[in-house]
Structure formats: structure tokens, C-alpha cells
C-alpha positions in Angstrom: 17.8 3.7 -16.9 18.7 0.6 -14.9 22.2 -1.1 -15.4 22.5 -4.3 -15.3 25.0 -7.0 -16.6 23.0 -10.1 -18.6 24.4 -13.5 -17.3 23.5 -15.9 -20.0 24.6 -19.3 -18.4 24.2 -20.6 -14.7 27.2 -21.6 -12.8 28.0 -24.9 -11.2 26.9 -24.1 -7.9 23.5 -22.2 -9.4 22.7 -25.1 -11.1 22.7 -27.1 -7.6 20.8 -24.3 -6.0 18.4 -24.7 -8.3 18.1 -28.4 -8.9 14.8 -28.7 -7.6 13.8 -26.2 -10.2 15.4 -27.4 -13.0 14.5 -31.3 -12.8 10.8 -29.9 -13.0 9.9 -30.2 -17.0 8.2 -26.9 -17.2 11.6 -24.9 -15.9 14.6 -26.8 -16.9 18.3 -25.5 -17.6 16.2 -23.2 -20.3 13.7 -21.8 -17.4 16.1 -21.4 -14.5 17.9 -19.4 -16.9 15.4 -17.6 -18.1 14.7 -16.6 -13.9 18.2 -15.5 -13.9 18.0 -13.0 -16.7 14.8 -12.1 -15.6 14.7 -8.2 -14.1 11.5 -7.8 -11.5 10.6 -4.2 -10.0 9.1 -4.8 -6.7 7.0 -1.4 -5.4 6.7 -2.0 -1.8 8.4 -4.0 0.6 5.6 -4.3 2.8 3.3 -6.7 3.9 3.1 -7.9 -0.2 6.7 -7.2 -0.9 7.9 -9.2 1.7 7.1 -12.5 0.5 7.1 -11.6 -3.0 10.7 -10.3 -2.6 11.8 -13.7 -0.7 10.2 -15.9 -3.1 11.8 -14.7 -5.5 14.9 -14.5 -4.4 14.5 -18.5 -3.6 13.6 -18.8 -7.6 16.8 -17.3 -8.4 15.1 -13.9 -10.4 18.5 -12.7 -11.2 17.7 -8.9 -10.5 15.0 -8.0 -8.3 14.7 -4.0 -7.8 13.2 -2.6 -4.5 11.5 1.1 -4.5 10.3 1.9 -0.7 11.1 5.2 1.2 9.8 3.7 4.2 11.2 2.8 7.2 11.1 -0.2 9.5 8.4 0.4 12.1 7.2 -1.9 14.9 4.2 -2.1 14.2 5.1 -3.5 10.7 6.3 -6.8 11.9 2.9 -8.4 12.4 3.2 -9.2 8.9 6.4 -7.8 6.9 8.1 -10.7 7.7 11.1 -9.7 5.2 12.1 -6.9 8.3 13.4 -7.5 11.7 13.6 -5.9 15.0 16.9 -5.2 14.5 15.8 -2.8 11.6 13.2 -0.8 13.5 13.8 3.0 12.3 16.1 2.1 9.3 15.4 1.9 6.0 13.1 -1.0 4.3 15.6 -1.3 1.2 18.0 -1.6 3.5 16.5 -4.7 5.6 15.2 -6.2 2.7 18.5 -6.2 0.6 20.2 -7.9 3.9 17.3 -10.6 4.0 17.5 -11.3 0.0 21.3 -11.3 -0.1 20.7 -13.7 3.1 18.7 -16.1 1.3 20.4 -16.0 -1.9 24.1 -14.3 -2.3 23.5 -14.6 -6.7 20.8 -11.9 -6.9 21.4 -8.4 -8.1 19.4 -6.0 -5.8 18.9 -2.7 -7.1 17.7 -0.1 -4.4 15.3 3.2 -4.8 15.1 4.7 -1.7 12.4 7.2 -2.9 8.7 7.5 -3.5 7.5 6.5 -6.9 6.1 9.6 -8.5 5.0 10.7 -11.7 8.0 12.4 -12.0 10.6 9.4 -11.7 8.1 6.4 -12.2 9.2 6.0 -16.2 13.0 6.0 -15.6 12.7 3.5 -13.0 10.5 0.8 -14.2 11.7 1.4 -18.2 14.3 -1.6 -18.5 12.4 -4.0 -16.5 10.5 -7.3 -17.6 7.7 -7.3 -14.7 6.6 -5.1 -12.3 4.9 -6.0 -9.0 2.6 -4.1 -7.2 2.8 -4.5 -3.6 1.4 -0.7 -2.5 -1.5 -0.2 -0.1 -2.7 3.4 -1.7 -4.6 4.2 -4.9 -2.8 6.9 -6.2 0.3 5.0 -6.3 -1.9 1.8 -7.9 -3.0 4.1 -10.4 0.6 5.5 -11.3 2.1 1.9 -11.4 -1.1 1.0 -13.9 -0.5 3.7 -16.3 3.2 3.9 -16.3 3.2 0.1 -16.9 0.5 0.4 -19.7 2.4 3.3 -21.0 5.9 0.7 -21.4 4.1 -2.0 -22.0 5.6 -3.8 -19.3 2.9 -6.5 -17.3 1.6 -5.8 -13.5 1.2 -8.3 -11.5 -1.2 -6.7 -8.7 -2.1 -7.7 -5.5 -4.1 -5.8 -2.6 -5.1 -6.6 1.0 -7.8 -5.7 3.7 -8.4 -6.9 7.2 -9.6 -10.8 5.9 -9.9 -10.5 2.4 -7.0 -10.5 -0.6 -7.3 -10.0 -4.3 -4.7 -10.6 -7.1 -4.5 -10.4 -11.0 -2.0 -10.0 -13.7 -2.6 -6.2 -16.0 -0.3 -7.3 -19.2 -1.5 -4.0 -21.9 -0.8 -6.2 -24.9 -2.7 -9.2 -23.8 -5.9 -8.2 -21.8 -7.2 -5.3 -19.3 -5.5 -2.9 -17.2 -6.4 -1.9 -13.6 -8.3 1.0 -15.0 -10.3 -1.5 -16.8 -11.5 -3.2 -13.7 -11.6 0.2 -11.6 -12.1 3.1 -13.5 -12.2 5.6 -10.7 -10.7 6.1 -6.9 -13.2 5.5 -4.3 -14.4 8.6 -2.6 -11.5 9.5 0.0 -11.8 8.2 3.2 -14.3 5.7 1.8 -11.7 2.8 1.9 -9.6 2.7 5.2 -6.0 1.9 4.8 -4.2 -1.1 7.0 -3.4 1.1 9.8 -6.9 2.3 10.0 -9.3 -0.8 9.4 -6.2 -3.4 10.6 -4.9 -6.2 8.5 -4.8 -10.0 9.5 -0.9 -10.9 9.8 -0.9 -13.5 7.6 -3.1 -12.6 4.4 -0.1 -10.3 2.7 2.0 -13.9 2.7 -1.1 -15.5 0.7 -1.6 -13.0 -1.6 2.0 -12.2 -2.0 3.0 -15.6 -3.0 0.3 -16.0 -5.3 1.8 -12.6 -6.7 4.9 -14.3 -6.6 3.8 -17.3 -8.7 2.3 -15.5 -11.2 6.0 -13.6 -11.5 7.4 -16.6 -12.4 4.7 -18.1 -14.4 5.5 -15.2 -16.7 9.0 -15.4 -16.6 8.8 -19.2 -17.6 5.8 -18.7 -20.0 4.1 -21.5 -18.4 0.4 -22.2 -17.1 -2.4 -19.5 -17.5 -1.6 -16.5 -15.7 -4.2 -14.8 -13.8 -4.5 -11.9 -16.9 -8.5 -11.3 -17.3 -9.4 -12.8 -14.2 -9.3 -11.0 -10.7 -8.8 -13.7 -7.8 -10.6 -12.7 -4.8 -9.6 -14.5 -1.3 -11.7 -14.5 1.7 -8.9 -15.8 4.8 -11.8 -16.0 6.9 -14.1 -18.6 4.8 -11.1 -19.9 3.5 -12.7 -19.4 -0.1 -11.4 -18.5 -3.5 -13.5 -17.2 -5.8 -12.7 -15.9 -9.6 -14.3 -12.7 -11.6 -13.7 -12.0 -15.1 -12.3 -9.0 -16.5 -12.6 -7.7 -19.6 -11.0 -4.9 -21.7 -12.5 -1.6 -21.8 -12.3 -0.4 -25.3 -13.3 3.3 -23.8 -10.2 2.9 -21.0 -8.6 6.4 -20.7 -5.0 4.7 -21.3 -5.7 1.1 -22.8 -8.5 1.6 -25.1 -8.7 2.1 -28.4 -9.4 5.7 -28.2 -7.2 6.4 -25.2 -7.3 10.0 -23.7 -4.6 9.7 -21.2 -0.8 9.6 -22.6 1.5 10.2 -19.9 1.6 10.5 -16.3 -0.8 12.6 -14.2 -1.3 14.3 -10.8 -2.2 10.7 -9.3 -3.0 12.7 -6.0 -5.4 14.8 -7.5 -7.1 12.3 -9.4 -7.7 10.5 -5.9 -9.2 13.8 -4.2 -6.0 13.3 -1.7 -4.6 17.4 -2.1 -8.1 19.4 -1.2 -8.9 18.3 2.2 -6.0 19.7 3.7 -4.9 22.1 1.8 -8.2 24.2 1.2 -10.4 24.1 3.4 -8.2 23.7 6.8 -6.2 26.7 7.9 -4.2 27.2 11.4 -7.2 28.1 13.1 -8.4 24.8 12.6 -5.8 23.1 14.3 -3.9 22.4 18.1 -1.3 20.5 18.9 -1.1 18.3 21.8 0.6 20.7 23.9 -2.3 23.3 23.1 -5.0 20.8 24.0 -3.1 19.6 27.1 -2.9 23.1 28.3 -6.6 23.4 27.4 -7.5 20.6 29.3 -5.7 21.7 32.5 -7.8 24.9 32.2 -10.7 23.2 32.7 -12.5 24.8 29.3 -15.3 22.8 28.2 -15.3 21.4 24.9 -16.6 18.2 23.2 -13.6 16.0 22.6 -14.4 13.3 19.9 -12.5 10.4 18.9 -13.5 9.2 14.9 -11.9 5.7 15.4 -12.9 2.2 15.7 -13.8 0.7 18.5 -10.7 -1.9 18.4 -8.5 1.4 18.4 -9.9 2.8 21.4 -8.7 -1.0 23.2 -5.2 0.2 22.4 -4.7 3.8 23.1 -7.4 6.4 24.5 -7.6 10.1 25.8 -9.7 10.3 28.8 -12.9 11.8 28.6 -12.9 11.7 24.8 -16.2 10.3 23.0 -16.3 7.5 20.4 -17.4 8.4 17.3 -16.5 6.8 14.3 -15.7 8.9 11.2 -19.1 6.7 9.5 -21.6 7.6 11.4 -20.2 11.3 13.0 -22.7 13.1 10.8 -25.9 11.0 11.9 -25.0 11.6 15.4 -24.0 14.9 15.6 -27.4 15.7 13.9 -29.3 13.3 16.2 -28.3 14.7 19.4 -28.3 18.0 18.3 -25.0 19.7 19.5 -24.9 23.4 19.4 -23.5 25.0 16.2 -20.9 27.3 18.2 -20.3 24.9 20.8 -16.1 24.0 20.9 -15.8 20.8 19.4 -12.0 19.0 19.2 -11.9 16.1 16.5 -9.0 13.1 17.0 -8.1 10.0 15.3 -4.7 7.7 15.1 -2.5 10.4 13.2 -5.2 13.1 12.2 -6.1 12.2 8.5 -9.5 11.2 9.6 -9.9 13.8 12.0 -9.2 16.1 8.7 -12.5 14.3 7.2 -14.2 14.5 9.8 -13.8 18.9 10.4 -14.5 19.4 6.7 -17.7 17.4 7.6 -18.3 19.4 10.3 -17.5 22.7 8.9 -20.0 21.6 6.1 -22.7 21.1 8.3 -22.3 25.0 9.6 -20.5 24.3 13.0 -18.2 27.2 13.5 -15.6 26.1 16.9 -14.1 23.0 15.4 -10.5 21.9 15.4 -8.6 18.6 15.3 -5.7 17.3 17.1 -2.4 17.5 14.9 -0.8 14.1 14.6 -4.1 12.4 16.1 -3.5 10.4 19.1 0.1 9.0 18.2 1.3 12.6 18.5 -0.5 13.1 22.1 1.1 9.7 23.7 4.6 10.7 22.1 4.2 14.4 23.8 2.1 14.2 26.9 1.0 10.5 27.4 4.1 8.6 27.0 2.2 5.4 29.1 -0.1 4.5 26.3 0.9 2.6 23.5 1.4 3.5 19.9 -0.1 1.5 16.9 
């Protein structure tokens, strides 16, 4: 369980920090206070964490804890604007402690460098007030949901793709939980995550400071937090539109009947383990050294790339052919490639290239592999000229 030490007063030079705060009538001496005894588990300090972590840093949340096992990459600073290039390649924690510390020296940051499991999530969010979601992957969405529900502490969730945002507030003893409002994973690969499908740099900071405001909201007991109601945010349209949520009284862990009562396999419960693991054996697979040498021999294959079209701007092997993940079935039947004929699959860092062999391998072709690491792994081996994403 977290330690912390419970500061019951401000000090001189809080209470001028916070001025602007505290001549407000809804926060006060009371309410600034209450934001410095306040304990908020961030998990994530991504593109949501970021902005989340600096707001409320600014509000004077007296502990904020951070749980990431990430590290700084460059291709994160598009829209983690908590990081720097001077962290690239060292921990997120790390960077994100510096920044908060930068913008206010009174908060207590408490770090988890570690993923958030099944097997540690209890411990580490038992003994805070609010969690925040700021994760871009279901089974981790999932986990947060049901320990939270299981503690009865609120989630305040937020999630993000390409244009569009959405964001509510899962408190178990006053409305629904996520499982209320999504009851079941989307089939893998269905959904493709930010590095996939891309993310516009500046919706995390919209959707991350509306999670931030609903934070303090709770933390001040003030206005009508966002529990019941999923806001949905189009960056494009600039439009905001509302849906109601209600409680499912057959939910599997808020109910009234519930079924689940502790922590599960949250990959399995996705469909994340079985694509890998049983279907795909060594045989299946060649590195980027193997297909280089194969290339140079001059052995004909089919070499497909199951990208996007914007991917293949940034990076491409030459003489591969561009078919996205969506619509490789269709065309494979359509132009009616041989069953035995050697085919070699690649995407960005081979999960979808994984997809897209079991798909194959379903639809009888027998001389199918994909490229380990996708195409990340071939620029950082044999085409260093390329750029990585």
C-alpha cells in the first residue's frame, strides 16, 4: 500500500500559489485543501497522461502517482508534451516526475515503473481517491475498470483515435462502469492502436484536460461530473456531442448479480494470447537478415505489405505490394494467388502481419511467413536510410 504523509493545512507560500484558486467560491481555503490531500493514480503518461499529469500538478493535487514502464520514444513527442528530447530512451516516470516537480516543487510524485497487471493492480491503486485512465489498450481498460469497481475507487476515462476523443467518469457507487457501456473487447485487430491508424497531436491535450477537470470536479465535489454520460469529441467538426449511460443491472462486476469478483486474465479476455502463441511456429517466421539474404538470391516470392497507405509515405521495402490487413482476404481471393505459392507478410512491427498469416493459413495457403519485427526491424538491420515511425 501507498505511503503517504496527510498535510492538513497549506503553507504561506501555497496559499499564494494557489490564489487564483482559492478566491474562486467553489474552491476556497476548504477546496485548495482538499486538492492537496487529494491522492490521484495516473495510468499512463502518454498522450492523456501528459496533460492530465501537468494540470494537475498546476492545481496543487498533493500526491499524484505515475505507473508507465515505457520509455521516451521520438515518435512520442508529437503529442506527449509532458516528455522531452532530452528523455528519448529513458524512462517516462522519470521525465514526467522532472516536468511535475518543474511546474510545482509541493507535489508528492509516487513512481511505478512497471506494467499494471492483474497481479499488482490492487496494491497499487488501494489507498488512492481517483484513478485516471490514460491507456491506449483494452485489456489494460478493462483491468483498471474492474479493479476500480472492485475498491470502489472512481475512473475517470478518457480514450483517443486519429480525430475523435471520448471521456466519462465510472464512479461504482454512483452510476455505470466501463463494462456497462462496453461489455466485450472488439474482435482483435478490429480497432487499430495510435501507432497503427495515427493520432492527431493535439486531441490527447483535449481530452486529457477535460479528464483533468473532471479530477478536480471530484476532488472539490463541485458541478456535475461526467458519471452516466460518455462525452464524445470529433477535433475535426469541432463538435461535442453527449450519450447516456446507464447501469447494467446484469454487468459481470457492477450488477446486482455480479459474476466476476476479482481480477482476470485481461489478455485472454481480449483474444490478445492465441494469435501468436498457437497457431504461429518458427516456420512461420524470418528475420530481416533471412529475407535480405532471400532477396539477394533472387527467389521469387510475393512480398505484401498490410499497412495503410500513409505508412507506406514514410518507410517502404522495394518491390513489396500494398495490401492493407482489411481488405487482404478479398484480394487474395480475387486475384487468385496460388495456394503453395511463397508469400512473405510485413507491417510496422509485425502484429498485423501475425493477423494477417493466421488469415492466410485459414484460407488453406501453405508457404506463408511474416517478417519478425515488421518493417522497423528491417530499416534498423538492413535499411538504416529509411525512417522509423
Amino acid at each position: 500500500m501507498m505511503e503517504t504523509p496527510v498535510v492538513e493545512t497549506l503553507t504561506f507560500h501555497e496559499i499564494q500559489r494557489y490564489s487564483r484558486h482559492i478566491i474562486l467560491p467553489e474552491v476556497g481555503l476548504e477546496g485548495q485543501t482538499k486538492l492537496k490531500n487529494a491522492k490521484v493514480l495516473l495510468v499512463g503518461t502518454g498522450g492523456l497522461g501528459s496533460p492530465i499529469a501537468l494540470y494537475l500538478a498546476a492545481a496543487g493535487v498533493g500526491t499524484i502517482g505515475l505507473i508507465d514502464f515505457d520509455v521516451v520514444d521520438e515518435t512520442n513527442l508529437q503529442r506527449q508534451i509532458i516528455h522531452s528530447t532530452d528523455y528519448v530512451g529513458k524512462p517516462k516516470i522519470d521525465s514526467a516526475t522532472q516536468r511535475i516537480k518543474g511546474i510545482n516543487p509541493y507535489v508528492n510524485v509516487v513512481t511505478y515503473n512497471q506494467p499494471l497487471t492483474a497481479e499488482n493492480a490492487l496494491a497499487v491503486i488501494e489507498g488512492y481517491d481517483i484513478v485516471c485512465d490514460g491507456t491506449d489498450n483494452y485489456q489494460t481498460r478493462y483491468l483498471v475498470n474492474d479493479a476500480c469497481v472492485l475498491l470502489g475507487i472512481p475512473n475517470v476515462y478518457g480514450s483517443i483515435f486519429q480525430f475523435e476523443g471520448q471521456a466519462s467518469v465510472f464512479d461504482p457507487n454512483k452510476g455505470p462502469c466501463y463494462r456497462c457501456l462496453y461489455p466485450n473487447p472488439p474482435p482483435l485487430g478490429l480497432v487499430p492502436s495510435c501507432a497503427e491508424g495515427g493520432v492527431f497531436g493535439i486531441l490527447p491535450g483535449t481530452i486529457g484536460t477535460i479528464q483533468a477537470t473532471e479530477i478536480i470536479k471530484l476532488i472539490l465535489n463541485v458541478g456535475d461530473p461526467l458519471i452516466g454520460r460518455l462525452l464524445i469529441y470529433d477535433a475535426l467538426e469541432m463538435k461535442f456531442r453527449e450519450l447516456k449511460v446507464q447501469k447494467n443491472p446484469d454487468c459481470p462486476i457492477c450488477g446486482n448479480n455480479p459474476t466476476i469478483k476479482g481480477l482476470i486474465d485481461y489478455e485472454a479476455f481480449c483474444g490478445i494470447t492465441s494469435v501468436e502463441t498457437d497457431r504461429i511456429t518458427e516456420d512461420h517466421l524470418i528475420t530481416p537478415k533471412e529475407y535480405a539474404e532471400l532477396r539477394n538470391s533472387g527467389f521469387k516470392h510475393l512480398l505484401i505489405d498490410v499497412r495503410n497507405p500513409m505508412e507506406q509515405q514514410i518507410s517502404k521495402i522495394e518491390g513489396s505490394r500494398l495490401i492493407p490487413l482489411r481488405q487482404l482476404e478479398d484480394l487474395i481471393i480475387k486475384e487468385n494467388i496460388p495456394k503453395d505459392f511463397p508469400i512473405i507478410l510485413h507491417c510496422k512491427t509485425g502484429g498485423r502481419s501475425a493477423r494477417a498469416l493466421i488469415q492466410l493459413l485459414d484460407m488453406g495457403y501453405t508457404n506463408v511467413k511474416h517478417l519478425v519485427g515488421g518493417i522497423n526491424s528491417w530499416i534498423r538491420e538492413i535499411d538504416k536510410n529509411q525512417p522509423l515511425y
